[in-house]
C-alpha positions as a Python dict, from the first residue, in 0.01 Angstrom:
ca = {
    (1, 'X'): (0, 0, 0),
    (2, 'X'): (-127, 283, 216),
    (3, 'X'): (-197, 480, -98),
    (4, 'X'): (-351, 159, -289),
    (5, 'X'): (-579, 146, 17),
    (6, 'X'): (-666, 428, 37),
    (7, 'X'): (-775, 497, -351),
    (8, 'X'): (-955, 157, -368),
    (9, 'X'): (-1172, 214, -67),
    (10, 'X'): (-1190, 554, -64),
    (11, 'X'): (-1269, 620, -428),
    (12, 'X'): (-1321, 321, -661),
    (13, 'X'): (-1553, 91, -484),
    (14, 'X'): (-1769, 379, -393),
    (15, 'X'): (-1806, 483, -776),
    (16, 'X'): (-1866, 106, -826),
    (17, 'X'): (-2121, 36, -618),
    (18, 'X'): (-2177, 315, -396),
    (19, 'X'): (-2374, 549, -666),
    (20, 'X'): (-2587, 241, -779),
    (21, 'X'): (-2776, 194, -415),
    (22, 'X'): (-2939, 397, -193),
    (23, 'X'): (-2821, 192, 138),
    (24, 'X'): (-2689, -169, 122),
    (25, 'X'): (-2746, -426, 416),
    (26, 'X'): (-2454, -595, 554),
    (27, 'X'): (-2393, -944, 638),
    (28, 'X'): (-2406, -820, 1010),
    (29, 'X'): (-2689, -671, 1010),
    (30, 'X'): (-2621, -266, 982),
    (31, 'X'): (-2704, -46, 665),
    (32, 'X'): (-2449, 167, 505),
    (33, 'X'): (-2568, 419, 271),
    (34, 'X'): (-2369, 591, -1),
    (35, 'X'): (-2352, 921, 206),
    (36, 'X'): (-2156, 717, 473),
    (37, 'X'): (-1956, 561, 239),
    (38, 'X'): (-1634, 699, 413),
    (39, 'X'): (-1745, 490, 734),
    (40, 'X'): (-1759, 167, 486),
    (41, 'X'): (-1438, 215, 320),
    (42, 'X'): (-1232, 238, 697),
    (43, 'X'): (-1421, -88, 759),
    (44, 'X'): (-1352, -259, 414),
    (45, 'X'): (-975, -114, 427),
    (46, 'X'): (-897, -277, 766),
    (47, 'X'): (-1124, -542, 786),
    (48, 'X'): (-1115, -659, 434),
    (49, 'X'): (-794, -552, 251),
    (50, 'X'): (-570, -833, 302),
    (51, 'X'): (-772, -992, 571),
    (52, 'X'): (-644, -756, 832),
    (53, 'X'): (-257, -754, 723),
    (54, 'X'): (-312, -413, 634),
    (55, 'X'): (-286, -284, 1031),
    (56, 'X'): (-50, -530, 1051),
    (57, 'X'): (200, -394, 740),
    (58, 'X'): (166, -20, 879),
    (59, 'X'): (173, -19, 1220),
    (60, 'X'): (458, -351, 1258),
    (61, 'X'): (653, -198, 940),
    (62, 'X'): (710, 155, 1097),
    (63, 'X'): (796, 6, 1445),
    (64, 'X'): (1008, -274, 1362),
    (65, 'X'): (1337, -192, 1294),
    (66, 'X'): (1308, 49, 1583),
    (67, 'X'): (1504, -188, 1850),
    (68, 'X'): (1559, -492, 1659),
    (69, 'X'): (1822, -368, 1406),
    (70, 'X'): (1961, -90, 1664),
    (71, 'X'): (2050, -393, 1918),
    (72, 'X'): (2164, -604, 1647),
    (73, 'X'): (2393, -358, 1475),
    (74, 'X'): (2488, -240, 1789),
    (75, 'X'): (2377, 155, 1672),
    (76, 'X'): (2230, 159, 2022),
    (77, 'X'): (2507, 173, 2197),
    (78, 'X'): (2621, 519, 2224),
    (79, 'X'): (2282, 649, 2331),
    (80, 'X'): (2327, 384, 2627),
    (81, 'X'): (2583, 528, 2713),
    (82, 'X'): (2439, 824, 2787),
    (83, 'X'): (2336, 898, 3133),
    (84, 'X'): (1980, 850, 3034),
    (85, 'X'): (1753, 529, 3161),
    (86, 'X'): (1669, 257, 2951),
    (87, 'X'): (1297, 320, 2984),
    (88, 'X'): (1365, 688, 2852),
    (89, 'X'): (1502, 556, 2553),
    (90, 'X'): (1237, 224, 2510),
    (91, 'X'): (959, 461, 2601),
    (92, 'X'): (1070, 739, 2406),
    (93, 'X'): (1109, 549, 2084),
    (94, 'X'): (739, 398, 2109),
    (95, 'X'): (628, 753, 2177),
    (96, 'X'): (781, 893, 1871),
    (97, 'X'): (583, 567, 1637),
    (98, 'X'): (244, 714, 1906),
    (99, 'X'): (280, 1060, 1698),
    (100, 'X'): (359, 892, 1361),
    (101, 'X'): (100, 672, 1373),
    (102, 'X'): (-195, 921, 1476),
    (103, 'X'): (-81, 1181, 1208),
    (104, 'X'): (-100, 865, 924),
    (105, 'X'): (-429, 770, 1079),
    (106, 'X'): (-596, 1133, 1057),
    (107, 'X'): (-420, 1132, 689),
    (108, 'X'): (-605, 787, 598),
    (109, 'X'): (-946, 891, 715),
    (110, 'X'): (-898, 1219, 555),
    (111, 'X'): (-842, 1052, 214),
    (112, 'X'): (-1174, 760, 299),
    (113, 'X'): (-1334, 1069, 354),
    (114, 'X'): (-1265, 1317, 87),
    (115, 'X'): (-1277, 998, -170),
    (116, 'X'): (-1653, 917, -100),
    (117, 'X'): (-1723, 1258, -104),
    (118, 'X'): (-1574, 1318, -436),
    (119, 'X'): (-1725, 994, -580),
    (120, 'X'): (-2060, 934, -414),
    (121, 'X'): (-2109, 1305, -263),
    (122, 'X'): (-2172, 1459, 48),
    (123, 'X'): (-2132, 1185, 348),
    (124, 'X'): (-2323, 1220, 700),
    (125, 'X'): (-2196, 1210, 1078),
    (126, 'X'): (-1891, 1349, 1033),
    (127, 'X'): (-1877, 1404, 1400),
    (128, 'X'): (-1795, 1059, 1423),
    (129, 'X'): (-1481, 1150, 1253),
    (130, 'X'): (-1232, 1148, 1602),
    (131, 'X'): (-1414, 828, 1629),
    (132, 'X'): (-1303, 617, 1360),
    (133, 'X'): (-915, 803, 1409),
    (134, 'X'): (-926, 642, 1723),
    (135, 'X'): (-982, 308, 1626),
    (136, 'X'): (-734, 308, 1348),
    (137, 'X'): (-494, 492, 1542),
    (138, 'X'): (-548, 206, 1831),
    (139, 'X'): (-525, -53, 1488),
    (140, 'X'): (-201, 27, 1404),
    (141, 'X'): (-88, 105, 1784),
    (142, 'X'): (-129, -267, 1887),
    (143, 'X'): (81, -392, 1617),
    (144, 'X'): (356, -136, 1705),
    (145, 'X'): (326, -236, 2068),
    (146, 'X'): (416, -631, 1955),
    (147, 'X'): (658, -495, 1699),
    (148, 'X'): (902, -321, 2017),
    (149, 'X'): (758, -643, 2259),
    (150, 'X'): (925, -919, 1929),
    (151, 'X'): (1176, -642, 1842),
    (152, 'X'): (1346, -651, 2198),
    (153, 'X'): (1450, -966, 2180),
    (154, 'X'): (1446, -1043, 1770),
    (155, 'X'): (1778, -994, 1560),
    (156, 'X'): (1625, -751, 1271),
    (157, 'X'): (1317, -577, 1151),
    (158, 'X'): (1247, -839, 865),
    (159, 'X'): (1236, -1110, 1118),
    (160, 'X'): (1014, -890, 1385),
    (161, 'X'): (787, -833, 1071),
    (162, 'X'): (768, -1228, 985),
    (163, 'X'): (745, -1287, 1355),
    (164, 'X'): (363, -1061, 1321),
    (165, 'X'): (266, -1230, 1020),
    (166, 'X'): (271, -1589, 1195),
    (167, 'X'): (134, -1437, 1479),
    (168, 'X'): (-159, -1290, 1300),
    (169, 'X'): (-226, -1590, 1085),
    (170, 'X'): (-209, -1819, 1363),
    (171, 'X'): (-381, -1642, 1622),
    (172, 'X'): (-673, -1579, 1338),
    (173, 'X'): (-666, -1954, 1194),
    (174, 'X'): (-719, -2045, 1555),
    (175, 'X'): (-988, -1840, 1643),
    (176, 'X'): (-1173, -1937, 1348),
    (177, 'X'): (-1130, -2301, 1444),
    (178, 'X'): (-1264, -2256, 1781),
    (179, 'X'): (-1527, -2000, 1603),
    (180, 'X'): (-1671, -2359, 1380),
    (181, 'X'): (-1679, -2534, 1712),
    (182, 'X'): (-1818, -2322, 1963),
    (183, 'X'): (-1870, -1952, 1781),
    (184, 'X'): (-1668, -1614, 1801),
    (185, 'X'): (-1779, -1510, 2153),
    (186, 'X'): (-1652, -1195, 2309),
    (187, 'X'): (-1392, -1328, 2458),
    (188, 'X'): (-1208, -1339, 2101),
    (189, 'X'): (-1197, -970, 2161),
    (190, 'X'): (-936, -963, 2417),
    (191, 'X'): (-689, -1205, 2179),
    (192, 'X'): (-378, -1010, 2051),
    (193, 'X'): (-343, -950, 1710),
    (194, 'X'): (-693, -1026, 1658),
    (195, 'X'): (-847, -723, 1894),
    (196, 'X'): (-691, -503, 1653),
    (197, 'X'): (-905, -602, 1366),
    (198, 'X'): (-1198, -662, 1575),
    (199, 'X'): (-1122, -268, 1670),
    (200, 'X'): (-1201, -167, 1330),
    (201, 'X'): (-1477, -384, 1283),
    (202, 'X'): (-1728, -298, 1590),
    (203, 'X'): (-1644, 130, 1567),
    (204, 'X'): (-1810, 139, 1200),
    (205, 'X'): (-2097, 5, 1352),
    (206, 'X'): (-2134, 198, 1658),
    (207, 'X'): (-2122, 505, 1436),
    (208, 'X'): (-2431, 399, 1232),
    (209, 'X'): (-2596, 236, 1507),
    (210, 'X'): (-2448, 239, 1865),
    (211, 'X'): (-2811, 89, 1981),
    (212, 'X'): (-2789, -214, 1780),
    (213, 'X'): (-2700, -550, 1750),
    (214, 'X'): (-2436, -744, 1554),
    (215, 'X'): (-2380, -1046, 1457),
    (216, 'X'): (-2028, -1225, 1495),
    (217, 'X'): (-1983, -1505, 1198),
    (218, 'X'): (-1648, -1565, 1029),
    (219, 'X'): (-1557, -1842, 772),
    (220, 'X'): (-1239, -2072, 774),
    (221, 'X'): (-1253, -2239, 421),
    (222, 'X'): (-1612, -2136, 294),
    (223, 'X'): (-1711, -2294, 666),
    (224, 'X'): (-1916, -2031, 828),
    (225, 'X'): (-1851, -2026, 1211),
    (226, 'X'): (-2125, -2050, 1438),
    (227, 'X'): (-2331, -1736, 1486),
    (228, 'X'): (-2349, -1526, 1803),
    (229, 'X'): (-2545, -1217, 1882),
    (230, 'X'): (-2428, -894, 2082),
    (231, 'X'): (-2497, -576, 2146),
    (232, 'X'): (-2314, -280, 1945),
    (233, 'X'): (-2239, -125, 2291),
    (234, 'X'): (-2136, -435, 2442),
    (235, 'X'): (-1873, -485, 2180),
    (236, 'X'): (-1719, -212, 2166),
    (237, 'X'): (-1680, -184, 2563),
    (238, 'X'): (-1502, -535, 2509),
    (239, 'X'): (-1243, -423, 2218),
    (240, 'X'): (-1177, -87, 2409),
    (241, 'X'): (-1080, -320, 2714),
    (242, 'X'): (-864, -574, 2504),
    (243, 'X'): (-703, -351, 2310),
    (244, 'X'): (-574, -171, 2622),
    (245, 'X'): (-479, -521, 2799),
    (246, 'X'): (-255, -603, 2498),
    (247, 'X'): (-98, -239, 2460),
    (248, 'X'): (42, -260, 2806),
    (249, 'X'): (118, -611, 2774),
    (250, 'X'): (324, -602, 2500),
    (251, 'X'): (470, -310, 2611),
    (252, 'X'): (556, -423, 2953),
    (253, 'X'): (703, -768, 2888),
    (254, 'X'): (915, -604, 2575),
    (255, 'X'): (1015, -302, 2816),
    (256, 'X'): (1171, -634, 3063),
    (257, 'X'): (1315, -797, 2806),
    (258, 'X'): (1460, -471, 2659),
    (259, 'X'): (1566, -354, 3009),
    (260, 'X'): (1768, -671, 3044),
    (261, 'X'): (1925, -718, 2703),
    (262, 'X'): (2270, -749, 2714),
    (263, 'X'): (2453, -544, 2454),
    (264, 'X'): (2852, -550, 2396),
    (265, 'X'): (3054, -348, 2151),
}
């Protein structure tokens, strides 16, 4: 999937459509050109690819057999044992997935990046490069922050996984809903599961055009929700804050329901 991703977005839709425009307006408001094509495939792989499952798949799939299927098959034990604390090894876990996942989110932007530039050609602001890391890297963080909050309590990894997908699509089908009715305000930034997508959606835009505005309008069944206008700057203050809310949220209540899990031999 990562790989699939990454050649779609990275390569094919930019020798699609990229060499047949100079710049192409977006629905929101911001123009891509081909020589920042690597900026549009990040946004298209997280933001379109699955409708956000693909965070989701990566960052939940390499967290979630990390306590789930230790506590169930009991493989834990011996290192609790130890005279080590519980938060050493809960803490120490995540913090091994914290390396993973930044080394497979510098690999990911590497291969946006080298894929526009071998289909479309050179590509601009690659300064912003840290950047858009960041906001993948904080993408695929969340989701391994609910994958050790679900997996300290869950009996396996396949159920921790399901556990994200119903999250995700019910979180998102709500928001949507309320997005018809009253429009997808700011606030919808701060949601779980949903702030991670919303991460990868605002960065793109700040790199083209951290003075600007965008628009936020979703659709639920060909419905589009109800416009609202903000400032670039604005949200991406917003999903910085969220996104750091939920990562010590999750992280908290799974570390207290890790720290008093009861496992016998």
């Amino acid at each position: 999937m990562f790989l699939f991703a990454a050649l779609v977005f990275g390569y094919l839709i930019p020798v699609i459509v990229g060499k047949s425009i100079t710049a192409e307006q977006t629905e929101l408001g911001i123009v891509f050109g081909s020589e920042l094509w690597w900026v549009e495939a990040v946004f298209l792989a997280f933001n379109t690819f699955m409708s956000g499952l693909f965070p989701l798949l990566i960052g939940g799939f390499i967290s979630a057999d990390s306590l789930a299927s230790e506590l169930d098959s009991k493989t834990i034990i011996p290192l609790l044992s130890q005279p080590v604390r519980r938060a050493e090894v809960y803490f120490g876990k995540f913090l091994a997935k914290v390396l993973l996942l930044l080394m497979v989110s510098i690999l990911f932007t590497l291969l946006e990046l080298a894929g526009s530039i071998a289909s479309v050609g050179a590509q601009t602001q690659l300064d912003m490069f840290p950047l858009l890391v960041l906001a993948e890297f904080g993408a695929f963080l969340e989701f391994a922050a609910l994958a050790f909050f679900f997996g300290s309590f869950a009996r396996s990894g396949a159920m921790v996984l399901g556990i994200l997908i119903t999250a995700l699509l019910f979180i998102t089908g709500i928001a949507l809903l309320l997005g018809l009715q009253f429009g997808l305000h700011e606030y919808m930034f701060f949601l779980p599961v949903t702030n991670a997508e919303f991460l990868v959606n605002v960065v793109p835009y700040y790199v083209v055009q951290p003075w600007g505005v965008m628009v936020l309008q979703g659709n639920m069944l060909s419905a589009p929700t109800v416009p609202v206008v903000v400032s670039v700057i604005s949200a991406l203050q917003d999903v910085v804050a969220g996104f750091l809310i939920n990562l010590v949220a999750a992280l908290g209540a799974g570390y207290y329901f890790f720290r008093r899990a009861e496992v016998k031999e």
